[in-house]
C-alpha positions in Angstrom: 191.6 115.8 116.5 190.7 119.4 117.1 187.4 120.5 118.8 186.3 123.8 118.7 184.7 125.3 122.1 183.2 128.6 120.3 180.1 128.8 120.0 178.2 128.9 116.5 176.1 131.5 116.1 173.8 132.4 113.0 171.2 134.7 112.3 168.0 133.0 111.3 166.4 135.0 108.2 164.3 132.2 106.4 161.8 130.0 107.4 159.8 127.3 105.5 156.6 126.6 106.1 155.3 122.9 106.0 152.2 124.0 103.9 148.2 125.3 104.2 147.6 123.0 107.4 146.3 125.0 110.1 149.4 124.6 112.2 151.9 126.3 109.7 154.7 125.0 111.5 157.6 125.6 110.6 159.8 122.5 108.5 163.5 124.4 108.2 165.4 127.7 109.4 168.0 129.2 107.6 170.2 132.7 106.4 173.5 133.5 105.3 177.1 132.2 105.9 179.6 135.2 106.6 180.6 134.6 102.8 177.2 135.1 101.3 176.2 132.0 100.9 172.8 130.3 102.4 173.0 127.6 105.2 169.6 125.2 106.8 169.1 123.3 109.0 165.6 121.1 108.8 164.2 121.5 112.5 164.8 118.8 114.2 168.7 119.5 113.7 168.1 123.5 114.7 166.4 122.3 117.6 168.6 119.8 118.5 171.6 122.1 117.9 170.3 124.7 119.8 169.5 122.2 123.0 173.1 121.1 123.0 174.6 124.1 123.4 176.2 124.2 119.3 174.6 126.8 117.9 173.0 129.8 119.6 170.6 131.0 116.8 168.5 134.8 116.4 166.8 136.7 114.7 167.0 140.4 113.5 163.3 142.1 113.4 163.5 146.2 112.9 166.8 145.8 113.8 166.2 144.4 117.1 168.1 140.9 118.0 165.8 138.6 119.7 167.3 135.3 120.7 165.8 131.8 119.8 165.6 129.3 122.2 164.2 125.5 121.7 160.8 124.7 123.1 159.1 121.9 123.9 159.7 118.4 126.3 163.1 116.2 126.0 160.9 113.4 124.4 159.2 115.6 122.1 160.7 116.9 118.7 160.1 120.3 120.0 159.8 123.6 118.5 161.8 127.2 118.6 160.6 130.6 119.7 161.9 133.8 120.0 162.5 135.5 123.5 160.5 139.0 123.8 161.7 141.7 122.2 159.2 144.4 122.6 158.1 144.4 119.0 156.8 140.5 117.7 155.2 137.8 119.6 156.7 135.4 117.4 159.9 136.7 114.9 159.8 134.2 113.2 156.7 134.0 111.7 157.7 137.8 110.1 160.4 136.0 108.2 160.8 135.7 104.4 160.5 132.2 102.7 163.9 130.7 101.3 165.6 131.8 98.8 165.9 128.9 96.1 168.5 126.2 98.0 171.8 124.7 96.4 172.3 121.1 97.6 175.1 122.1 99.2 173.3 124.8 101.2 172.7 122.8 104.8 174.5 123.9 107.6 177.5 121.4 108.8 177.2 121.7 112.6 
């Protein structure tokens, strides 16, 4: 079996929202494949992507990458935040909502 060493990266350019609570915290993270087509990941699997070293995600603000590292305790389900870029506090907060989503859409990591 073949195991890759590179490193997955993907721009995050979507966000859902879990709803009008006062947290608005965010449920999934997602963009677009090199071909065009839209990827997600529900939370939990970004941040627990991101933690293992899989996939190194960021985001594009004003053209500005800002990396996106995973926050929070080991024990805890954790969070992500961008690093400072000079412009936003928080990137992803400025993002779009998704697109409509095809089944097939989440990301195979």
């Amino acid at each position: 079996m073949f195991y890759s060493t590179q490193l997955l990266e993907r721009e995050i350019q979507y966000v859902k929202i879990d709803g009008p609570d006062a947290d608005h915290s965010i449920d999934r993270v997602g963009g677009h494949r090199p071909d065009g087509s839209i990827w997600y990941l529900p939370l939990e699997k970004a941040v627990i992507a991101a933690r293992q070293a899989k996939v190194k995600f960021y985001t594009c603000v004003a053209g500005r990458r800002a990396e996106v590292d995973p926050q929070g305790g080991l024990m805890t389900l954790g969070w992500l935040k961008t690093r400072p870029d000079g412009l936003s506090a928080n990137n992803l907060s400025k993002l779009p909502p998704f697109p409509l989503l095809p089944p097939a859409a989440l990301l195979e990591i």
